[in-house]
C-alpha positions as CSV (number, residue, x, y, z in Angstrom):
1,X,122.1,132.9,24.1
2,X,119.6,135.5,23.6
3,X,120.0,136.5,19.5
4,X,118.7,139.9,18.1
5,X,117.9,140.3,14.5
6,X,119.5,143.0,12.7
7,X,116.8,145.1,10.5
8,X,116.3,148.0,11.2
9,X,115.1,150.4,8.4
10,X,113.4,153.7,9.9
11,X,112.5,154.9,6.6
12,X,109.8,152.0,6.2
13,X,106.6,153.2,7.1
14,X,103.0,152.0,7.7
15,X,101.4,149.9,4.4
16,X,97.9,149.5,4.1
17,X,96.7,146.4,1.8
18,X,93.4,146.4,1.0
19,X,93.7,143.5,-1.4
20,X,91.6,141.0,1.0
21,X,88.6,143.4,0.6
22,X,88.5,143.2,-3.4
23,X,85.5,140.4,-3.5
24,X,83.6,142.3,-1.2
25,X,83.7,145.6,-2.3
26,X,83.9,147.2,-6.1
27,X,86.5,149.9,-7.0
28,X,83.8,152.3,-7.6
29,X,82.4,152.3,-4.2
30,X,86.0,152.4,-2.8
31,X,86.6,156.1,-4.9
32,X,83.4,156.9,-3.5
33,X,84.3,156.4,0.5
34,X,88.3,157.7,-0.6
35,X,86.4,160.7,-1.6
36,X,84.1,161.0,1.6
37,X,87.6,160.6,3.8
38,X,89.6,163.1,2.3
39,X,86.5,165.6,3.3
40,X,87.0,164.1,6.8
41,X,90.5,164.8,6.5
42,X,89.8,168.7,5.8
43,X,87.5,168.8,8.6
44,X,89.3,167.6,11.3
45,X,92.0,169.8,10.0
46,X,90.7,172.7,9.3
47,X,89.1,172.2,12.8
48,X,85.2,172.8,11.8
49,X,84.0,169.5,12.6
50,X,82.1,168.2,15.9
51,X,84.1,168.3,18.9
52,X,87.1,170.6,17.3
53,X,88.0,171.9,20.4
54,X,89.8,168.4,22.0
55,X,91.9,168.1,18.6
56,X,95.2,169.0,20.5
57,X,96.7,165.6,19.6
58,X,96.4,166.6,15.9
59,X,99.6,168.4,16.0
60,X,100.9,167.1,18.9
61,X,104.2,165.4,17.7
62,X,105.5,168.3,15.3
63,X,104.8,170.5,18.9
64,X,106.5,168.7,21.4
65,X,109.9,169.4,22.1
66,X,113.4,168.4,24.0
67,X,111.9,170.7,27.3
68,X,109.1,168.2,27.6
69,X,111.4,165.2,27.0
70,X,113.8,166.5,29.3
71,X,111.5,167.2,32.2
72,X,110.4,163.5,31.7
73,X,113.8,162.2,32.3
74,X,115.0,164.3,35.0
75,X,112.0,161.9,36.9
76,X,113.0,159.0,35.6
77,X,117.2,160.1,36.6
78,X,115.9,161.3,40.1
79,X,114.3,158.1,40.9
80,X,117.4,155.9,40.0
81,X,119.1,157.8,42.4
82,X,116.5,156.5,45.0
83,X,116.7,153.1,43.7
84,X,113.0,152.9,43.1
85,X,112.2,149.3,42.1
86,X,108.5,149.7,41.8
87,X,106.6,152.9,39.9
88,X,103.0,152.4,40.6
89,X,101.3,153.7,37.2
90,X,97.2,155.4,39.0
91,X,94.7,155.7,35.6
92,X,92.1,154.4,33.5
93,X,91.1,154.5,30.4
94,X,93.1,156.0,28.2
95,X,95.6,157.2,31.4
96,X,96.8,154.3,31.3
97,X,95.7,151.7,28.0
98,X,98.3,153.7,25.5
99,X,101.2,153.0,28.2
100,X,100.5,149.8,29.1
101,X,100.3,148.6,25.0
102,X,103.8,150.3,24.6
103,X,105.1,149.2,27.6
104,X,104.1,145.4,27.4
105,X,104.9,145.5,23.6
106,X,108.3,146.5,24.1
107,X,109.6,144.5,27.1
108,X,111.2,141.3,27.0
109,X,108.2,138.8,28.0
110,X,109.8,137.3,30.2
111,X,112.5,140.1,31.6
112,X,111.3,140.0,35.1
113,X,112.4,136.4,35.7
114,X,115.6,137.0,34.0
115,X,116.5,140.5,35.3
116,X,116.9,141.5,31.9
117,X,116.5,145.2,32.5
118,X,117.9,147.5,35.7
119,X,114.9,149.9,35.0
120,X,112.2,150.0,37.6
121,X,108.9,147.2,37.1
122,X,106.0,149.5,36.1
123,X,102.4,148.3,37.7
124,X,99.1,149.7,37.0
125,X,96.8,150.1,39.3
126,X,93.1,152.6,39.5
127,X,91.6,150.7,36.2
128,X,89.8,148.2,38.2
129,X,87.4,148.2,41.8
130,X,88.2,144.7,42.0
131,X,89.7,144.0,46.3
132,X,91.8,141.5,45.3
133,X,94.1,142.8,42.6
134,X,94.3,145.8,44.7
135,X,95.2,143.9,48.2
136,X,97.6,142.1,45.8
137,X,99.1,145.1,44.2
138,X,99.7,146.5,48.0
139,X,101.7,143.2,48.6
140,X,103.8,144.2,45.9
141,X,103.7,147.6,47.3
142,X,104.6,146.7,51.0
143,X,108.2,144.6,49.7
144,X,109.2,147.0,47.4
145,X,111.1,150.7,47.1
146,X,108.2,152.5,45.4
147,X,107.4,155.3,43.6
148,X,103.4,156.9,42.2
149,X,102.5,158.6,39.3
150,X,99.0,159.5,39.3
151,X,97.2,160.5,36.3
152,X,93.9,162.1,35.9
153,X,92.7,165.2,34.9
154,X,90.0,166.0,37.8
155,X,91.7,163.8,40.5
156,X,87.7,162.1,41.5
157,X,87.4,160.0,39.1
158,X,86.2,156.8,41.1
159,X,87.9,153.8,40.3
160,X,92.1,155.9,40.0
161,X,90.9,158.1,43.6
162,X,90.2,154.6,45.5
163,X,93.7,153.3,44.4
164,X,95.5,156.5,44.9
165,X,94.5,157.2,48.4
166,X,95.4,153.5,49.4
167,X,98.6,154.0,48.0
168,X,99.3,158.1,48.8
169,X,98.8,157.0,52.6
170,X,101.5,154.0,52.2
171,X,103.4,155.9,50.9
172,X,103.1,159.2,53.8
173,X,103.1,156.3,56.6
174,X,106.4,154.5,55.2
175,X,108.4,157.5,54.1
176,X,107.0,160.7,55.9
177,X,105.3,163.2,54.4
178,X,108.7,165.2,52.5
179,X,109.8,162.3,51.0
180,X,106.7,160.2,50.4
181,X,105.7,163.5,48.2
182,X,109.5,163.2,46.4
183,X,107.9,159.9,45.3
184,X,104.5,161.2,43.9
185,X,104.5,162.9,39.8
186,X,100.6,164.0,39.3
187,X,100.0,163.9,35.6
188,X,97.0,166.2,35.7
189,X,95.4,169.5,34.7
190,X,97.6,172.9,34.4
191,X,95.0,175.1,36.6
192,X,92.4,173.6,38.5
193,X,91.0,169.9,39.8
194,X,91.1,168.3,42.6
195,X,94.4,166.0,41.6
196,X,96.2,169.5,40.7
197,X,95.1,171.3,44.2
198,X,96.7,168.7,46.6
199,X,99.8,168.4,44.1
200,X,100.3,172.0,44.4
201,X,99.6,171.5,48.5
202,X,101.9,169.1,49.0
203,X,105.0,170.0,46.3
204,X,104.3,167.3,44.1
205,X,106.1,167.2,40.3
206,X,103.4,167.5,37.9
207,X,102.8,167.3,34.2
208,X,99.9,168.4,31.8
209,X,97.3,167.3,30.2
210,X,96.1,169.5,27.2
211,X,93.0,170.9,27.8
212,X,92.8,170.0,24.0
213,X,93.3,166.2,24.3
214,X,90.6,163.7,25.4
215,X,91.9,160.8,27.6
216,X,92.1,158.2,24.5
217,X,93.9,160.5,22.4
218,X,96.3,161.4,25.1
219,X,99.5,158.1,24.7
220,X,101.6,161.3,23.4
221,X,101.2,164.1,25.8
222,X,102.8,163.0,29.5
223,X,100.1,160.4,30.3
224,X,102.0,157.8,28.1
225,X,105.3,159.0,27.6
226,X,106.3,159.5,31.3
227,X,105.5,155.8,32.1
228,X,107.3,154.7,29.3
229,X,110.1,156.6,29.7
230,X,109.9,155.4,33.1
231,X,110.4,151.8,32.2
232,X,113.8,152.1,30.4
233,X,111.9,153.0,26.9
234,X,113.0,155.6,24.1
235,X,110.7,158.1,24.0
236,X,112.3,160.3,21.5
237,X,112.1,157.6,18.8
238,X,108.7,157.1,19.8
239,X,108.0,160.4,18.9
240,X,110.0,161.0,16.0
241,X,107.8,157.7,14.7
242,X,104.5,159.8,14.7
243,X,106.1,163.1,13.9
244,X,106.7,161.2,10.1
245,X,103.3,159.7,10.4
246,X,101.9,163.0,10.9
247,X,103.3,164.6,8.0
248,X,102.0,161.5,6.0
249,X,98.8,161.3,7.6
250,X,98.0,165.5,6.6
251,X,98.4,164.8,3.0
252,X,94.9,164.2,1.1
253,X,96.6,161.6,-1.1
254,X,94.6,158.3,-1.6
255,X,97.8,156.9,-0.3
256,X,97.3,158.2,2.7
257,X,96.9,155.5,5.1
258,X,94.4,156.7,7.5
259,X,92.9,157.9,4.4
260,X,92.9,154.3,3.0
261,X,92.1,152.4,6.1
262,X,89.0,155.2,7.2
263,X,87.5,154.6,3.7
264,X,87.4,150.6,3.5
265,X,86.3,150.1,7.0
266,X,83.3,152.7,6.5
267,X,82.5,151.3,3.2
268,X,82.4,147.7,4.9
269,X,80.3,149.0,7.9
270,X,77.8,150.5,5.3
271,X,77.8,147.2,3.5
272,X,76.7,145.1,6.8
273,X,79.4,144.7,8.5
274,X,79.3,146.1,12.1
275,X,82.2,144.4,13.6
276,X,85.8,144.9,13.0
277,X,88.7,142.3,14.5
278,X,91.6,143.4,14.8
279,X,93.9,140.5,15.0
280,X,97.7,140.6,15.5
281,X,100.5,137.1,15.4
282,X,102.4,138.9,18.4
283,X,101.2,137.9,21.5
284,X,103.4,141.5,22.4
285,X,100.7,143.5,20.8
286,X,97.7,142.1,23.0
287,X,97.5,145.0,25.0
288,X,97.9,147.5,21.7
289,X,94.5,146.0,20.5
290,X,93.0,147.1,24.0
291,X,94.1,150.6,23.7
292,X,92.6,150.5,19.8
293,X,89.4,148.9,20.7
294,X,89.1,152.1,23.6
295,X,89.9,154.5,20.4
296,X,87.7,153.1,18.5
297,X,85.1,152.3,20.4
298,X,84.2,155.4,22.8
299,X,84.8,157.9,19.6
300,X,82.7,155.7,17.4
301,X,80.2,154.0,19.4
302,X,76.8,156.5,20.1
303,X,73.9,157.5,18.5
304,X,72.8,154.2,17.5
305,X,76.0,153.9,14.7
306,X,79.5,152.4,15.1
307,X,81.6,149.7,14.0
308,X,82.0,147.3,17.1
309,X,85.8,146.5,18.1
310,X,86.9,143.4,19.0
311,X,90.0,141.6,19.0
312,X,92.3,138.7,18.6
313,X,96.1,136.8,19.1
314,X,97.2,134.2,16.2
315,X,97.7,131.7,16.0
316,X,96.4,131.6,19.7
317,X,92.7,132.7,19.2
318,X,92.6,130.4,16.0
319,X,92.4,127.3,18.3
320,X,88.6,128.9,20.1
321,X,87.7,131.9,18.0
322,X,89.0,130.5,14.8
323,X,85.5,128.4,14.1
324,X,83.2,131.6,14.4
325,X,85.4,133.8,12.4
326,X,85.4,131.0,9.5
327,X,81.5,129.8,9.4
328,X,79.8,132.0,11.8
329,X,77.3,135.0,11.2
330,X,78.8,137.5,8.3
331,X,78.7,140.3,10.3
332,X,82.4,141.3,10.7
333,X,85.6,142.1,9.1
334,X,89.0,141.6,10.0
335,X,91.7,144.3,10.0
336,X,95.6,142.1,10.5
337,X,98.2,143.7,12.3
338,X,101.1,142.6,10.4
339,X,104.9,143.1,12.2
340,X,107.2,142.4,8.8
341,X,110.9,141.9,10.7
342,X,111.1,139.8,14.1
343,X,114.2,141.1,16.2
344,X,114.6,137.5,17.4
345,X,115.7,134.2,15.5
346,X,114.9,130.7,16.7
347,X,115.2,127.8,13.6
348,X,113.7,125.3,13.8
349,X,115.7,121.8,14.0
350,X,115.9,118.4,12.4
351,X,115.0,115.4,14.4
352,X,116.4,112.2,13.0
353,X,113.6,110.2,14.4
354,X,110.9,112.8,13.3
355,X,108.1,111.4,15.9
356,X,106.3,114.8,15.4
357,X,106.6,114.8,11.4
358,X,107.9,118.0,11.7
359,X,111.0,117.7,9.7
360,X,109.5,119.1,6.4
361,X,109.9,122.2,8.2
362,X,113.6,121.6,9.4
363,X,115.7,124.4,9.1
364,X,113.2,127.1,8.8
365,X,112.6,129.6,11.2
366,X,109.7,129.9,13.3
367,X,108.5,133.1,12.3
368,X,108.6,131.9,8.3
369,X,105.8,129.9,9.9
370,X,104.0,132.1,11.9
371,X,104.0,134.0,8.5
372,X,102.8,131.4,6.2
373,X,100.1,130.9,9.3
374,X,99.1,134.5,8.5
375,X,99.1,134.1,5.1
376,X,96.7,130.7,4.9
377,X,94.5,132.4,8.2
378,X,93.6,135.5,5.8
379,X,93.1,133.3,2.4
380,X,90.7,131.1,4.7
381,X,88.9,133.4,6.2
382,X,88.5,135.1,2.9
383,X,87.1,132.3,1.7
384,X,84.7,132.4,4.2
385,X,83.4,135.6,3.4
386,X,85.5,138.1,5.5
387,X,86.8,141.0,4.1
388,X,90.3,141.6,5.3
389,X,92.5,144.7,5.9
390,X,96.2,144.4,6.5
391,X,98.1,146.9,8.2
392,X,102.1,146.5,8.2
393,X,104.5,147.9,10.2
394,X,108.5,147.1,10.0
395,X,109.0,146.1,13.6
396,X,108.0,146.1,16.9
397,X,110.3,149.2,18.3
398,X,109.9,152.4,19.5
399,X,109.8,154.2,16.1
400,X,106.9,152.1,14.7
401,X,104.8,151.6,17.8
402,X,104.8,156.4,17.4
403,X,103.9,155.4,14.0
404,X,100.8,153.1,14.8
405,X,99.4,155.5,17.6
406,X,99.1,158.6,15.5
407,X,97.8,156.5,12.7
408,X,95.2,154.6,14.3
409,X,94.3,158.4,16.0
410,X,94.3,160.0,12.8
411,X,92.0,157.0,11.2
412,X,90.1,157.5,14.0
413,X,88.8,160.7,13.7
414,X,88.8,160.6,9.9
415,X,86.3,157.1,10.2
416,X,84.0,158.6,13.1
417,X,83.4,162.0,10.8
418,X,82.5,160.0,8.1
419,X,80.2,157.8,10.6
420,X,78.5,161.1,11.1
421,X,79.1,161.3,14.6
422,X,81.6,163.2,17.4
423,X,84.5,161.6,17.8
424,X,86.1,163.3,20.4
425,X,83.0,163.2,23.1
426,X,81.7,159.8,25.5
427,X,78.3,160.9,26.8
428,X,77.1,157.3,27.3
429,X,80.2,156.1,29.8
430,X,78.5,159.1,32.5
431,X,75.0,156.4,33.1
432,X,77.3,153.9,34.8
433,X,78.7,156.3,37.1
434,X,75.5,158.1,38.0
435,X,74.0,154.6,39.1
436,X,77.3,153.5,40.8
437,X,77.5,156.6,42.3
438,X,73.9,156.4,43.7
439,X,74.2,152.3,44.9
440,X,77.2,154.0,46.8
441,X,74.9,156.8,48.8
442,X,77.0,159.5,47.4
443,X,75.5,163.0,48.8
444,X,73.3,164.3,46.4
445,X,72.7,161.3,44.4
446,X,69.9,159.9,47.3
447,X,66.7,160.0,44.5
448,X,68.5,158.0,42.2
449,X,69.1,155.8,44.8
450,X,66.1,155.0,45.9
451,X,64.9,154.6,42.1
452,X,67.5,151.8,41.7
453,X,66.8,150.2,45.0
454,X,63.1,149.9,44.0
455,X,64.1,148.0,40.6
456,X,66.9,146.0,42.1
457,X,64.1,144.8,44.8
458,X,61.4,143.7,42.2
């Protein structure tokens, strides 16, 4: 019998306890770097600093309204009527990372082999050149009643093109060209691109992306809330969650948690430590630290600065990453992602013959001990010389998860301004394309080619 938890409390908001950092860093220095973050707070908004002109998502929850919401739906309703059992989810990057962390946070985790929910199975697919996954993903594709959403601004970028033109002509082939087209939503540019000129050729639905929102900042506009909405999720709470963190996150308060969180990672960075962990006791919140370490990592990452992002599942990773992080090279910091009320109850029982020695935990539930876990993971690794944030959020709902995205956005920009660099700009992810696009014999790229050829050859 499944059992759900009763605790909600939409009031709570996001903590962040900086306790873990105290032997590591004086109070003094911590005033210093608040200081330095509420000046990144009135540059990003006041919209003066580098790359002000993609800060769309600033605002973005206090702007979006029941028209956008409603538009999203009408998809989701018109597909039910089709009995769509697979939506094909085309992006990379952050087209599809936010998504995917909301999506695989809030499902069941195992509500495909139980049927646990009538809403379509969600797939992703234009993240990866890899054949196989592909070829397997077509499988999927060929047994299924399926449905595309396509999401990119420009419509060439490599990797989401290759998968959408594979699946575009399954579609056209299986259902004809009227209907296959009934089956396609292009989340894409309002004016121009090549995505938005077939979508306007062929009668596609479509969506916008702001002009004003890079891709990583984007899990708020349509590229995350229509596949979320799409798999059976509330995307009204979701954005009621960072419309309270907004209002929280503008206030130049030093309990402000962006604030908080922007000044003790920078002041740890500036004090040697150049990578940040960011470890969660959810194995639900896996794909949430991929979307963080894309945030964090393309808007802080150039010029030679940047804090490097990595990340971990406890107690999981403690059993092969677990050694390093205790005795290894002080280079790092850890930021835990704390989830203070499970939904779900499972006690733990009493066994009279007590093989396992267990029974000194008999009757307590198995996410007391997840928590004490936590609680002696952080004390020992503080011990061992790493500083350690903890960031806490109530649950793992809707509500929180809008909470968590705007934060870690806001911190985001408020961290990379005080890094002294832009973080709204990627120059650096352009070099791999130029040389893919070269090994490929794309027209125009032929020098290059022959330049890499020679190298490869040596």
């Amino acid at each position: 019998m499944i059992k759900f938890v009763k605790c909600l409390n939409l009031t709570h908001m996001i903590k962040v306890e900086l306790d873990g950092c105290r032997p590591f860093a004086g109070n003094a220095d911590y005033q210093e770097y608040v200081s330095r973050a509420r000046k990144a707070l009135m540059t990003l908004d006041s919209g003066t600093g580098a790359g002000s002109d993609f800060l769309g998502w600033n605002e973005l929850p206090s702007e979006t309204g029941k028209e956008l919401t409603d538009a999203i739906m009408a998809v989701a309703e018109s597909w039910i009527e089709k009995e769509i059992e697979l939506i094909v989810v085309v992006g990379i990057g952050g087209s599809y990372l936010g998504a995917k962390a909301a999506i695989e946070a809030l499902s069941h985790s195992f509500s495909r082999e139980m049927n646990l929910t009538a809403a379509p199975r969600i797939a992703f697919a234009g993240h990866t050149l890899s054949e196989e996954y592909m070829a397997e993903l077509m499988d999927l594709v060929y047994m299924k009643n399926t449905a595309v959403v396509v999401i990119s601004k420009s419509g060439t970028t490599t990797e989401p093109a290759v998968a959408f033109r594979l699946l575009k002509s399954h579609l056209e082939r299986q259902y004809g060209l009227d209907e296959a087209a009934s089956r396609i939503v292009a989340v894409t540019d309002a004016s121009r691109g090549a995505l938005k000129g077939l979508a306007d050729r062929m009668g596609y639905r479509t969506f916008v992306i702001p002009d004003n929102v890079g891709g990583r900042y984007s899990v708020l506009t349509p590229v995350g809330l229509l596949p979320i909405a799409l798999a059976g999720f509330d995307i009204e709470a979701l954005l009621d969650g960072a419309r309270q963190m907004q209002r929280i996150c503008d206030t130049p308060d030093e309990n402000n948690p962006a604030i908080k969180y922007a000044a003790m990672r920078n002041l740890l960075y500036d004090s040697g430590r150049k990578i940040e962990i960011l470890a969660g006791f959810n194995p639900k919140l896996a794909f949430l630290a991929e979307w963080w370490k894309q945030l964090f990592g393309e808007s802080e990452g150039k010029e030679g600065r940047g804090i490097f992002p990595a990340s971990v599942i406890f107690t999981t990773d403690l059993h092969s990453m677990g050694q390093y992080i205790q005795q290894g090279e002080r280079s790092l910091f850890e930021t835990f992602l704390n989830v203070e009320n499970s939904r779900r109850e499972e006690v733990i029982e009493p066994d009279e013959d007590n093989l396992d020695g267990l029974n000194f935990i008999a009757n307590t539930n198995l996410e007391y001990c997840n928590r004490m876990a936590q609680l002696g993971t952080k004390l020992a690794h503080i011990d061992g010389g790493v500083p350690n944030i903890t960031i806490s959020i109530d649950q793992i709902d809707e509500y929180n998860l809008g909470q968590l995205f705007y934060f870690f956005e806001k911190a985001c920009g408020l961290s990379a301004y005080m890094l002294g660099v832009n973080p709204f700009d990627q120059p650096g992810v352009e070099s791999y394309k130029k040389n893919m696009f070269a090994l490929l014999g794309k027209p125009g790229y032929e020098g290059l080619s022959e330049e890499l050829r020679r190298r490869i050859d040596e």
